[in-house]
N, C-alpha and C positions, 0 to 999 in steps of 0.2 A: 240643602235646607234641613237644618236637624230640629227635628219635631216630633223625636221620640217618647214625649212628655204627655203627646197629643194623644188622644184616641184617633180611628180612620177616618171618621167622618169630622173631627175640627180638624187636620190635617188638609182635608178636601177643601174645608169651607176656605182656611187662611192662603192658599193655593188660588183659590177662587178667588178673594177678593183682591190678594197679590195681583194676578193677571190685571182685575177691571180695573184697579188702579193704574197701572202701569199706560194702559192702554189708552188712560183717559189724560194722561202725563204728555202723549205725545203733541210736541208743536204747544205746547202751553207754557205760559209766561209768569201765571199768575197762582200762586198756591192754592191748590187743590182740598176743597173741606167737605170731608165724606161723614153723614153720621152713621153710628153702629151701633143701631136698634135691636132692640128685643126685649121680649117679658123679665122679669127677675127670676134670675136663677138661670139665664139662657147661655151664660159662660161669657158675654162680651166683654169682661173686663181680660179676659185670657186670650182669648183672637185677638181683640186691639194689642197687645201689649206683645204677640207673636207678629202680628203685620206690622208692627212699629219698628220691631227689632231687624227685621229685614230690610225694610222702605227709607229707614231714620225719618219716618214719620213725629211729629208731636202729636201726642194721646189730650185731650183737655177731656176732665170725669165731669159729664153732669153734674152729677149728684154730689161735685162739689158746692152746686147752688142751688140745692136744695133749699126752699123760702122757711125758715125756722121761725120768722115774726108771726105765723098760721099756726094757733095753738091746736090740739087733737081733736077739742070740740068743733072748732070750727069746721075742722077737715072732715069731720063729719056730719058737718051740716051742710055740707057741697052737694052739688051732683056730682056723678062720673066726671061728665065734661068737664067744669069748674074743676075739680083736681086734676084732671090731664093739664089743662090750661097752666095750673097755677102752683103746683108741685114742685116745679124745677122754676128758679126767679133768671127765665131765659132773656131776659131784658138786660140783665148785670152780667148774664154770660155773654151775651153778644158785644157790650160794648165795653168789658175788664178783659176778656180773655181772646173773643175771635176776632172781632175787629184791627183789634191792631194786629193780628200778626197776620192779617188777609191784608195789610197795607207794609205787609214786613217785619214789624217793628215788635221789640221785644213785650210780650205782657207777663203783668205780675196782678196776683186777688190774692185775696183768702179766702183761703176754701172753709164750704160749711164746717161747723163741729158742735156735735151734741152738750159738749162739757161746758163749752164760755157761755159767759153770759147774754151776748148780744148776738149767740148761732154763729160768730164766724171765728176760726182758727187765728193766736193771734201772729202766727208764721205766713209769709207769703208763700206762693206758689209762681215760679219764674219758669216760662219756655220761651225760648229763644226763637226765630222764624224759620219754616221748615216749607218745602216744598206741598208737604202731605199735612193734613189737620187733623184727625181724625176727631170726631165727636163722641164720647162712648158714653152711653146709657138710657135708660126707658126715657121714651118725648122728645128725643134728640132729632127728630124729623117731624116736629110739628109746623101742621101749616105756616105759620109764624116766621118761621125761621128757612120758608122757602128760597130767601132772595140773596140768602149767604151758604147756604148749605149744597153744594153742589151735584152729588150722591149719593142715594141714599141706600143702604144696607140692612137686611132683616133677619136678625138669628132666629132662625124658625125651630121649636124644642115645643114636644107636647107637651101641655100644660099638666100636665100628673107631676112629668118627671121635674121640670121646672121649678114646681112649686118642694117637690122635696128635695132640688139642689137648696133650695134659698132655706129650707128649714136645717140641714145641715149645714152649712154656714153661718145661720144665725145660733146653731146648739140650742134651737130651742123650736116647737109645732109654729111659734109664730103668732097665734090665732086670731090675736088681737088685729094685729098687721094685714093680715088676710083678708078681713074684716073690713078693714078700712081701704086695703088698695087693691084688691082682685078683681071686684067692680069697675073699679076704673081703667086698670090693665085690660081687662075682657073690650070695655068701649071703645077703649083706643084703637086697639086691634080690629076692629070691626064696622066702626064709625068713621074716627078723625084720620087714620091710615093704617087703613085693608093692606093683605098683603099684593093687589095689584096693586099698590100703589107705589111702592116701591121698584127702587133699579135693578135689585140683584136681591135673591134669598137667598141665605144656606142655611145647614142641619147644622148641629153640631150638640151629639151627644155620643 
C-alpha cells in the first residue's frame, strides 16, 4: 500500500477504514455506502480518494450539492441546525446520485458551481456502480440520510488545526466563512452527531 504522500497518522486512519470496510464487505450482496465525515479542513477529501484508490470504491463529494438557491442573507439568518439541515440539498443527492447506484445503476447530476447562473455545473458528473459508495463531506451522516447510509466515519482533527488547513486552501483567514459556518460545524458535532455516534473515528493530521 504506497502512502508515502500521507503523514502516519492518515496512513493509520486509511488503513483503518480499509480494514472496517472490508470486514463489513463480507457475505454482502448489496453496495456498501459509508459517509466520511468531518469538520472542513479535516483532509476527507484525501483519505476518500486514498481508500477509493485501493477499494475501487465511488467517491460522490457532498458538497457537490451544496443548495446555492440560499442566498448568504439567508444563511445567516438560520440557526445552526437549519444550516446543518439545509447546507448540503441531501434530497437531490439521494435521489441523482445514491439511489441509483445502491440499485446498481449508473448515475449522472451536476455538481454545484459558484460561476453559473442557476448554482449547478453545466457538465455532468457519471459514476458507474461500485461495490463501495463512499460519501465525502461535512453532514454526510445526517440523521436524514440514516436509512441509506450504511457506516458511518468521523475524521477527528482539532479544531485550531482544521480551521487553518481550510484557511490555507482557501489562501485566504476566511473570516467571513468562519462566521457563517463554524457555528454550525461546532453543532453538528456536538448536537445532530456527537462523536459516539458514529462507527469508527480516526485522526488524521
Amino acid at each position: 500500500m504506497e502512502e508515502n504522500h500521507l503523514s502516519h497518522k492518515s496512513q493509520e486512519a486509511v488503513r483503518s477504514i480499509i480494514s472496517a470496510i472490508k470486514e463489513r464487505l463480507v457475505g454482502r450482496t448489496i453496495p456498501l455506502v459509508v459517509s466520511l465525515d468531518g469538520g472542513s479542513g479535516a483532509g476527507k477529501s484525501t483519505l476518500a480518494a486514498e481508500v477509493a484508490s485501493h477499494l475501487g470504491a465511488v467517491v460522490i463529494q457532498y458538497d457537490d450539492f451544496f443548495d446555492a438557491t440560499i442566498t448568504n442573507d439567508e444563511w445567516d439568518s438560520y440557526t445552526s441546525e437549519q444550516k446543518c439541515r439545509h447546507c448540503i440539498n441531501w434530497q437531490r443527492m439521494r435521489t441523482e446520485a445514491l439511489l441509483p447506484m445502491i440499485r446498481g445503476e449508473k448515475a449522472e447530476y451536476h455538481p454545484f458551481s459558484f460561476s453559473s447562473g442557476n448554482g449547478l455545473a453545466p457538465y455532468l458528473v457519471t459514476n458507474e456502480p461500485s461495490q463501495v459508495i463512499i460519501l465525502e463531506g461535512i453532514y454526510s451522516s445526517l440523521p436524514e440520510l440514516s436509512d441509506v447510509v450504511d457506516f458511518t466515519i468521523l475524521v477527528d482533527v482539532l479544531p485550531e488545526l482544521r480551521r487553518n488547513r481550510h484557511n490555507i486552501r482557501e489562501g485566504t483567514d476566511d473570516v467571513e466563512w468562519h462566521l457563517r459556518w463554524d457555528s454550525a460545524e461546532d453543532y453538528y458535532f456536538s448536537v445532530l452527531r456527537p462523536p459516539s455516534s458514529f462507527n469508527l473515528i480516526v485522526v488524521n493530521y
